[in-house]
C-alpha positions as CSV (number, residue, x, y, z in Angstrom):
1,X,137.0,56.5,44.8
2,X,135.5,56.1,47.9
3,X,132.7,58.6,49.0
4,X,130.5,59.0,51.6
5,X,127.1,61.6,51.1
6,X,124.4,62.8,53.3
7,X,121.5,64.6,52.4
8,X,118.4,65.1,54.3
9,X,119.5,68.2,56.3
10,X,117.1,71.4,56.7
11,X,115.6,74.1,58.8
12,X,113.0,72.6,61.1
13,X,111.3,74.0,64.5
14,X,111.8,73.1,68.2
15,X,110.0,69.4,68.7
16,X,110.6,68.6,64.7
17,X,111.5,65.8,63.0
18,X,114.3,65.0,60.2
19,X,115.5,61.9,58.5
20,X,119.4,62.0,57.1
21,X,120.9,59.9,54.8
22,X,124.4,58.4,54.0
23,X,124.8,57.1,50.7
24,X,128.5,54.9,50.4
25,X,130.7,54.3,47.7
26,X,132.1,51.6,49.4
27,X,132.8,47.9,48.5
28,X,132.2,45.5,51.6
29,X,130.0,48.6,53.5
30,X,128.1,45.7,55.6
31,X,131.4,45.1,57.3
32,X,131.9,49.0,58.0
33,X,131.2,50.4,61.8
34,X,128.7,53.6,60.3
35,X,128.7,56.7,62.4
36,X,126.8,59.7,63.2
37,X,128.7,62.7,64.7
38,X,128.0,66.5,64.5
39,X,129.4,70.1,65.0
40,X,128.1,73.3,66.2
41,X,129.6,76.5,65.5
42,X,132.2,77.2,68.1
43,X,132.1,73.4,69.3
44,X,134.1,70.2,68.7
45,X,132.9,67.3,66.7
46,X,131.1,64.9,69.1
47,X,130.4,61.7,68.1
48,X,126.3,61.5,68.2
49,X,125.4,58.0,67.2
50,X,126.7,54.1,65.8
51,X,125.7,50.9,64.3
52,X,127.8,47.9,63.5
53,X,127.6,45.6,61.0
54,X,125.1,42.8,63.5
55,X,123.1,46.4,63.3
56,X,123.6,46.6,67.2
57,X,123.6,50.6,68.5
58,X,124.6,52.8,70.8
59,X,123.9,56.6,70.9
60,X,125.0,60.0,72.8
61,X,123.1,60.6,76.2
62,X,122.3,63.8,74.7
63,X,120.3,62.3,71.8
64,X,119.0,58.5,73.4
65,X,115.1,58.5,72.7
66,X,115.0,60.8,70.5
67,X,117.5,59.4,67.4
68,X,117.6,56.2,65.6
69,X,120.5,55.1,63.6
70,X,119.8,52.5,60.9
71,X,121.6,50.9,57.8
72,X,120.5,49.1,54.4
73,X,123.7,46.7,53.8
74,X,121.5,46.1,50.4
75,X,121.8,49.7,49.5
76,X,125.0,51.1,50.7
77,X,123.2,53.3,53.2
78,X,122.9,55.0,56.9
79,X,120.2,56.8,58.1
80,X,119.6,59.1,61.4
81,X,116.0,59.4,62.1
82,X,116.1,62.6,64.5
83,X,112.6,63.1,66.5
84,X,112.1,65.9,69.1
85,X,114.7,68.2,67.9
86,X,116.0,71.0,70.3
87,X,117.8,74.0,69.0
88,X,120.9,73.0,70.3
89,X,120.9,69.8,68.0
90,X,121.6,72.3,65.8
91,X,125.3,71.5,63.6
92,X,126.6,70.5,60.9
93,X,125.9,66.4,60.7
94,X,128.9,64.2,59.3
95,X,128.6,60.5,58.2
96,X,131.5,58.4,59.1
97,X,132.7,55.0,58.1
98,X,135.1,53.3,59.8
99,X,136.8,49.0,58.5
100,X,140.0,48.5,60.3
101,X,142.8,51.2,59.0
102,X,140.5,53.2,56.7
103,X,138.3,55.7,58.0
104,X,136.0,57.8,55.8
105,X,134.2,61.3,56.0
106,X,131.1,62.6,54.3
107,X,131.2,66.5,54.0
108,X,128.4,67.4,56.1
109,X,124.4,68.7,55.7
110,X,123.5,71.3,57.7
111,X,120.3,70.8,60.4
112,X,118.9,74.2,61.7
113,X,116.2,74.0,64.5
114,X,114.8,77.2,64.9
115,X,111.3,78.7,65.3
């Protein structure tokens, strides 16, 4: 059964940092497009950042310089190191993974950035 986890989530203050985590359950996960997207209460679910398998990037405006995506091919994993936080990063953050018709969803950690 395919699964996708993050942890890492908290309550931090304005100018914080956080590190999340995506463990997969997936066979062939180097080949997997890894995603970052979140949602705030009341908002849609934007995409936030990506990384493909040659580990090349890209990232939302609204986060560029301030979050890193990374993976561990070697360890099934995706991390988004988050740096400056603003209170209005605060959402829910959802791992997604994405190899040509199957798409997979983590269930979410909550970051809070509050003083």
């Amino acid at each position: 059964q395919v699964q996708l986890v993050e942890s890492g989530g908290g309550l931090v203050p304005p100018g914080g940092s956080l590190r999340l985590s995506c463990a997969a359950s997936v066979s062939i996960f180097s080949r997997y497009v890894m995603a970052w997207y979140r949602q705030a209460p009341g908002k849609e679910r934007e995409w936030v950042a990506g990384i493909i398998s040659s580990g090349t990037t890209n990232y939302a405006d609204s986060v560029k310089g301030r979050f890193t995506i990374s993976r561990d091919n070697a360890k099934n994993m995706v991390y988004l190191q988050m740096n400056s936080l603003k209170v209005e990063d605060t959402a829910v953050y959802y791992c997604k993974g994405v190899l040509g018709s199957r798409t997979y969803w983590g269930q979410g950690t909550q970051v809070t950035v509050s003083s």
